[in-house]
C-alpha positions as CSV (number, residue, x, y, z in Angstrom):
1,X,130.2,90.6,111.4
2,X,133.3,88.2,110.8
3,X,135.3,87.8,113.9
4,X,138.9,88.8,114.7
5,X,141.7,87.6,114.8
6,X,141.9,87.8,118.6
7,X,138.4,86.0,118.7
8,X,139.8,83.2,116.3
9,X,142.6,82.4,118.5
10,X,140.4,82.6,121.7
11,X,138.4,79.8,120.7
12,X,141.2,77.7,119.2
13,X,141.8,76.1,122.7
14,X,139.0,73.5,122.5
15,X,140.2,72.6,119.2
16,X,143.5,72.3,120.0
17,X,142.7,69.7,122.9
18,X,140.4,67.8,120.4
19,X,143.1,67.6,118.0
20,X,145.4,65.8,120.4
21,X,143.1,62.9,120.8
22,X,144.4,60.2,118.6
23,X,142.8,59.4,114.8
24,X,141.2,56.1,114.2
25,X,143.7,53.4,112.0
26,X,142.0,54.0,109.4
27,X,140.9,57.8,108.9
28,X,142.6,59.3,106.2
29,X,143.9,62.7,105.3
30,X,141.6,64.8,103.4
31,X,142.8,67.2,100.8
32,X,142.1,70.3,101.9
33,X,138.9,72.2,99.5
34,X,140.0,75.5,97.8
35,X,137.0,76.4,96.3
36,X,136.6,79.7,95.7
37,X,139.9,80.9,96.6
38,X,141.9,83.2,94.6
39,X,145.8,82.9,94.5
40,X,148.6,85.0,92.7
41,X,152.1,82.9,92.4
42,X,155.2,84.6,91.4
43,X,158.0,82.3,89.5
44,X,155.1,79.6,88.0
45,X,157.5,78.7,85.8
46,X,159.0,75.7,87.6
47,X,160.1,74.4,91.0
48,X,157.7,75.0,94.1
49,X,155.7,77.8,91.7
50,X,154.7,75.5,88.7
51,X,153.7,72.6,91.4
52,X,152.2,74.8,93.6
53,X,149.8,76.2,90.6
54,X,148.5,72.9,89.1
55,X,148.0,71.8,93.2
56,X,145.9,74.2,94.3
57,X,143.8,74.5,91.2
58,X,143.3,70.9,91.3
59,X,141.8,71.8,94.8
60,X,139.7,74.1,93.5
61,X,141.3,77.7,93.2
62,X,141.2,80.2,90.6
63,X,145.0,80.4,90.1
64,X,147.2,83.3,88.4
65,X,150.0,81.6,88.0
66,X,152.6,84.6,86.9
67,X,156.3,84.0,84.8
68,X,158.7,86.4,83.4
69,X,159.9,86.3,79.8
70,X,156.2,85.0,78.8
71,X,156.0,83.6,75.9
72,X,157.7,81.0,76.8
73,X,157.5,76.9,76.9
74,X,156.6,76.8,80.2
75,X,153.4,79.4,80.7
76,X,152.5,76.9,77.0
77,X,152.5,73.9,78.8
78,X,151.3,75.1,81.6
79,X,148.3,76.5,79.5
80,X,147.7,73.1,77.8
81,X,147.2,71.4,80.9
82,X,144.7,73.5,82.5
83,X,142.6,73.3,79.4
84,X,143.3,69.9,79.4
85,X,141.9,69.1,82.9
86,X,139.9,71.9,83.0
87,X,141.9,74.0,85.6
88,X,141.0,77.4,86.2
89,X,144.7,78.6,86.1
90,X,145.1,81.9,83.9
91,X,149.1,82.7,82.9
92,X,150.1,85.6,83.1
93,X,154.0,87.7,82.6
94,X,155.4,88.9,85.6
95,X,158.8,89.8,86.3
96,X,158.9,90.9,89.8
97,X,161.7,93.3,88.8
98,X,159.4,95.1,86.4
99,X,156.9,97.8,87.9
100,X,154.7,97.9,84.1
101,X,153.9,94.2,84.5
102,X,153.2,94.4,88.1
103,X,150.9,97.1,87.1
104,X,149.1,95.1,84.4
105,X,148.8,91.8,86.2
106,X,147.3,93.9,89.3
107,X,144.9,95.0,86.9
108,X,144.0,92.0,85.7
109,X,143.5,90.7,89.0
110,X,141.2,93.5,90.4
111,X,139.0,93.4,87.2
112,X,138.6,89.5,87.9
113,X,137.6,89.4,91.4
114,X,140.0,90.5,93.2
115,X,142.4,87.9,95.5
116,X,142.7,86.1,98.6
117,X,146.1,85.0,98.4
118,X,149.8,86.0,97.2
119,X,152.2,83.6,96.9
120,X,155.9,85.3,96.7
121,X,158.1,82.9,95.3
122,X,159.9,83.8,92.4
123,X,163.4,83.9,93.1
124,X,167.5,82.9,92.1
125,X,170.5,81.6,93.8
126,X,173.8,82.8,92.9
127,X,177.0,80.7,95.3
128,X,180.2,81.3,95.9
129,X,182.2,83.5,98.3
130,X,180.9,86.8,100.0
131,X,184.3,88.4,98.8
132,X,183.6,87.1,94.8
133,X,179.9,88.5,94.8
134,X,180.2,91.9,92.8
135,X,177.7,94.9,93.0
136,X,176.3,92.8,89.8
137,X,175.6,89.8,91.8
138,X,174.4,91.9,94.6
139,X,172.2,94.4,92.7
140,X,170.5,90.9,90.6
141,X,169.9,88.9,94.2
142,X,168.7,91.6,95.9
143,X,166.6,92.6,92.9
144,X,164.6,89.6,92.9
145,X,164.6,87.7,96.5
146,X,163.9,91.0,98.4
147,X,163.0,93.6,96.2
148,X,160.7,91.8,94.1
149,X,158.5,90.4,97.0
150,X,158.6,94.1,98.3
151,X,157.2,95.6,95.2
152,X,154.5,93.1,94.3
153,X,153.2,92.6,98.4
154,X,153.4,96.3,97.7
155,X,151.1,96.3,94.8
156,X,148.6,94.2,96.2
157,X,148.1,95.3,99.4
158,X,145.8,98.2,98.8
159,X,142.9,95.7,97.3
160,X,143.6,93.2,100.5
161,X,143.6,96.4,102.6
162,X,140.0,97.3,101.5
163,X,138.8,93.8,101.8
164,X,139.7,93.8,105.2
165,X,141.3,90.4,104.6
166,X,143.8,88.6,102.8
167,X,147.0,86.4,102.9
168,X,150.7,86.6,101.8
169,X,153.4,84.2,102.1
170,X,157.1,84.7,101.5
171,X,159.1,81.6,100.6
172,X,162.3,82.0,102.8
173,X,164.9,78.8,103.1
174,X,166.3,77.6,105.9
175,X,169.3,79.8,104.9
176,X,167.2,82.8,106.5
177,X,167.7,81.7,109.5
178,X,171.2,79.8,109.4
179,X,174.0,80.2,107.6
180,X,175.5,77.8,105.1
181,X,179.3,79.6,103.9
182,X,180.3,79.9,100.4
183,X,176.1,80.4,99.5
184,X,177.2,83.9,98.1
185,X,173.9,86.3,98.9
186,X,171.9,83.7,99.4
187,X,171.4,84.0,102.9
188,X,171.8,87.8,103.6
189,X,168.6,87.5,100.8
190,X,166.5,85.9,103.0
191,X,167.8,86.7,106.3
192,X,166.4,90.1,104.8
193,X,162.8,89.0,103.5
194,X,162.0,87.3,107.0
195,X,163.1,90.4,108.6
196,X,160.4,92.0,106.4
197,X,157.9,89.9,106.0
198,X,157.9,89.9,110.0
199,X,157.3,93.7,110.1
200,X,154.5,93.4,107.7
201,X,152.4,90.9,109.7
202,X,152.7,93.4,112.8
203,X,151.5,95.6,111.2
204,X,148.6,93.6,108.9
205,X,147.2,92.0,111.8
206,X,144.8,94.7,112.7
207,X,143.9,95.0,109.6
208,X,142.8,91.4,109.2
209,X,145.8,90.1,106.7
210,X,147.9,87.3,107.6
211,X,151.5,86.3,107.0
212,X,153.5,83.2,106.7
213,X,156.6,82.6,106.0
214,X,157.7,79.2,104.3
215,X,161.2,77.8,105.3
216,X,162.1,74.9,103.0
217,X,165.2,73.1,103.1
218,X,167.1,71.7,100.2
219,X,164.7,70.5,97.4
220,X,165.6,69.0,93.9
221,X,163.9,71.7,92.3
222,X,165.3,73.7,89.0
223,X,166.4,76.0,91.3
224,X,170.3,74.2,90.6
225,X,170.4,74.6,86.8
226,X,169.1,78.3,87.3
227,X,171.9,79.3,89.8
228,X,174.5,77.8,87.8
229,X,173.7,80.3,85.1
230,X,174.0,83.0,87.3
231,X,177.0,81.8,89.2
232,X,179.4,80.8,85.9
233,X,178.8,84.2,84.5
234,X,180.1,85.3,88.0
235,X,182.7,83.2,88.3
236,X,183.8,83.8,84.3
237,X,183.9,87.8,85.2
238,X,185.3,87.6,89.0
239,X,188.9,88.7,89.5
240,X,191.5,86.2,89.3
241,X,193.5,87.4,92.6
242,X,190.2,86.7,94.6
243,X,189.3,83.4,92.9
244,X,192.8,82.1,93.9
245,X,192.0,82.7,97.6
246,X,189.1,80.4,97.8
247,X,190.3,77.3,95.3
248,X,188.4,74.8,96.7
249,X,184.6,76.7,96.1
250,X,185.4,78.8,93.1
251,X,185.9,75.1,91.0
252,X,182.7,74.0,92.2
253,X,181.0,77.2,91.4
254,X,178.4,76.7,88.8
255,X,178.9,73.0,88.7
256,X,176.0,71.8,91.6
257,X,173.3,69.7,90.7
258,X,171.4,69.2,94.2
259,X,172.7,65.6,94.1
260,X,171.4,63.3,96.3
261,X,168.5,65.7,97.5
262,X,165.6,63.3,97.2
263,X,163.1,65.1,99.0
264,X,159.2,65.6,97.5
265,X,158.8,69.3,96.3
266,X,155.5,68.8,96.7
267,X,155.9,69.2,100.6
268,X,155.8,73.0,99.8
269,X,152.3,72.9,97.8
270,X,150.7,71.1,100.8
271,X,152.1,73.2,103.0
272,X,150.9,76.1,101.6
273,X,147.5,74.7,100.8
274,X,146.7,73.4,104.5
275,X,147.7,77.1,105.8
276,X,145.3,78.4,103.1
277,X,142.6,76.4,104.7
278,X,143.0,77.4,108.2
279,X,141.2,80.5,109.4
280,X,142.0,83.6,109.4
281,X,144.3,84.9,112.4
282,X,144.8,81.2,113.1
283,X,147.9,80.9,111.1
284,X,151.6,79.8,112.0
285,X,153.7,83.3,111.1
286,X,156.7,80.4,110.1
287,X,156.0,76.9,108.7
288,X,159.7,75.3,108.4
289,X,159.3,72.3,105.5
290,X,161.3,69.3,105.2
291,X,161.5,65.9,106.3
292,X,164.9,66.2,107.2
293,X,166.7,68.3,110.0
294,X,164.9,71.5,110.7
295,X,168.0,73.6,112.3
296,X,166.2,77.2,112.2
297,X,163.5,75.9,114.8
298,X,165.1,76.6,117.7
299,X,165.6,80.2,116.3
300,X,162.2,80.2,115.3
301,X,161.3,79.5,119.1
302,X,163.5,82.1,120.3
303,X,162.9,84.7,118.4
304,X,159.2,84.8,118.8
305,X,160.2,84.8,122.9
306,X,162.0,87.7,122.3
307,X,159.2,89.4,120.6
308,X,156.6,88.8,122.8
309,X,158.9,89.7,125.7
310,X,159.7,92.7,124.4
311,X,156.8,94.1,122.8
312,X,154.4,91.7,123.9
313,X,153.2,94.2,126.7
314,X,153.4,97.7,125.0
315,X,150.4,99.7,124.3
316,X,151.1,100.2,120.6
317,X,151.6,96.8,119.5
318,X,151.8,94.6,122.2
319,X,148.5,93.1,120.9
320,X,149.6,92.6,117.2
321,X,152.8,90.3,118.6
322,X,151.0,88.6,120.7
323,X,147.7,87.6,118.2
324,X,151.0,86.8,115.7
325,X,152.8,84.4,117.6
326,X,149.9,83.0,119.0
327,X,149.0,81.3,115.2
């Protein structure tokens, strides 16, 4: 019988202690093996999704590596290099906004084995000032960074449910945990998706699914060129009383290009790989990612306290909290 999470984490304490003593100069970092795993990725078409597909198949996984508006260049390429280095990656269209191809790729999924992991990562940017975002720009932010992740964790959670196991990760930002002004919805997105993804892993836990949420800071990722696209076409339809109150940001709307962000996207991939390799109900609920400053750790720390202080002792689900923050 496959032990609990509670089980996991009591034995974790021997490890822990060998873990602290020192490696030898010259041990080196393995990989870690993904045989035999099975991982959905929403937004495969670039950035942390398209890396994050060819990594994990290169470490072994069978990877459904999903993209809207399919065909396109992208899922091609993407196509040609796992035939190419014989990668067991299988493109497929997704738009998380669009309940049909949900439908079709969870279909897919359960008539090919099933899945061990969900990646939820498709997502856009649009800046500027609170006052400037429209119910447009609120309606296509929301519709992807929170909705979206709700309605495919929602599809897939019945076939992890009767598996009695599984994993899902949200990809947050830093910005769900602090606030940058002038990052239009940005924020209140993912201020919103840790909120929920939160919730969820209270109430997976006794069911044997884990949750972790990925906070990356600022990566040179195509993540730039696509909020542009969304934030000219706000900027060119915004009224021109409220543009005049904010000079300074509306003239940069649309115009950033991540500039000197140098940082290695593939942090993220690695990231998410090493947490795929861990056991079960071993897992950190938040992995912040970035080799620069961290800011939303301390919030991190202090929000977990508050948890377990507050429901960490009820009879409902003091246990849940506690097995959560203890990964």
């Amino acid at each position: 019988m496959p032990l609990s999470r509670r089980q996991l984490l009591a034995g974790t304490a021997a490890i822990s202690a060998a873990s602290a003593i020192p490696l030898a100069a010259n041990t080196v970092s393995r990989p870690p093996d993904l045989r035999g795993r099975k991982i959905l990725i929403t937004g495969s078409s670039s950035g942390f999704g398209r890396l994050g597909a060819e990594y994990y198949a290169r470490l072994g996984a069978t990877v459904h590596a999903t993209m809207r508006n399919i065909p396109r260049p992208e899922a091609e390429e993407l196509r040609a290099l796992a035939t190419r280095e014989k990668l067991d990656i299988r493109v497929s269209r997704l738009d998380v906004r669009n309940d049909d191809e949900i439908a079709d790729v969870v279909s897919l999924v359960s008539r090919s084995g099933g899945l061990d992991v969900l990646i939820n990562n498709a997502g856009i940017g649009i800046t500027g000032p609170v006052e400037l975002q429209d119910e447009q720009a609120m309606h296509d932010a929301f519709d992807t960074n929170v909705f979206g992740y709700h309605r495919v964790t929602r599809a897939f959670l019945p076939m992890m449910r009767t598996a009695s196991s599984g994993l899902l990760f949200f990809v947050s930002s830093q910005l769900g945990r602090v606030i940058a002004p002038a990052s239009g919805l940005y924020s209140p997105c993912k201020f919103a998706v840790e909120a929920m993804a939160e919730q969820l892993a209270y109430e997976l836990e006794p069911k044997g699914i884990d949750v972790t949420i990925i906070q990356p800071g600022g990566y040179p990722t195509e993540i730039w060129r696509n909020r542009n696209v969304y934030t000219a076409a706000l900027k060119e339809r915004a009224d021109a009383q409220r543009k005049l109150a904010y000079p300074g940001i509306v003239a940069a709307m649309g115009n950033e290009d991540g500039s000197g962000r140098s940082a290695d996207p593939m942090d993220v991939p690695r990231a998410i790989a090493r947490i795929i390799a861990m056991p079960p109900g071993t897992r950190p609920l938040r992995e912040a990612v970035y080799p620069g400053n961290k800011p939303q750790l301390a919030i991190n720390k202090v929000s977990a306290e508050t948890q377990v202080g507050w429901l960490g002792r009820s009879g409902r689900w003091g246990d849940s909290v506690r097995a959560v923050h203890s990964g």
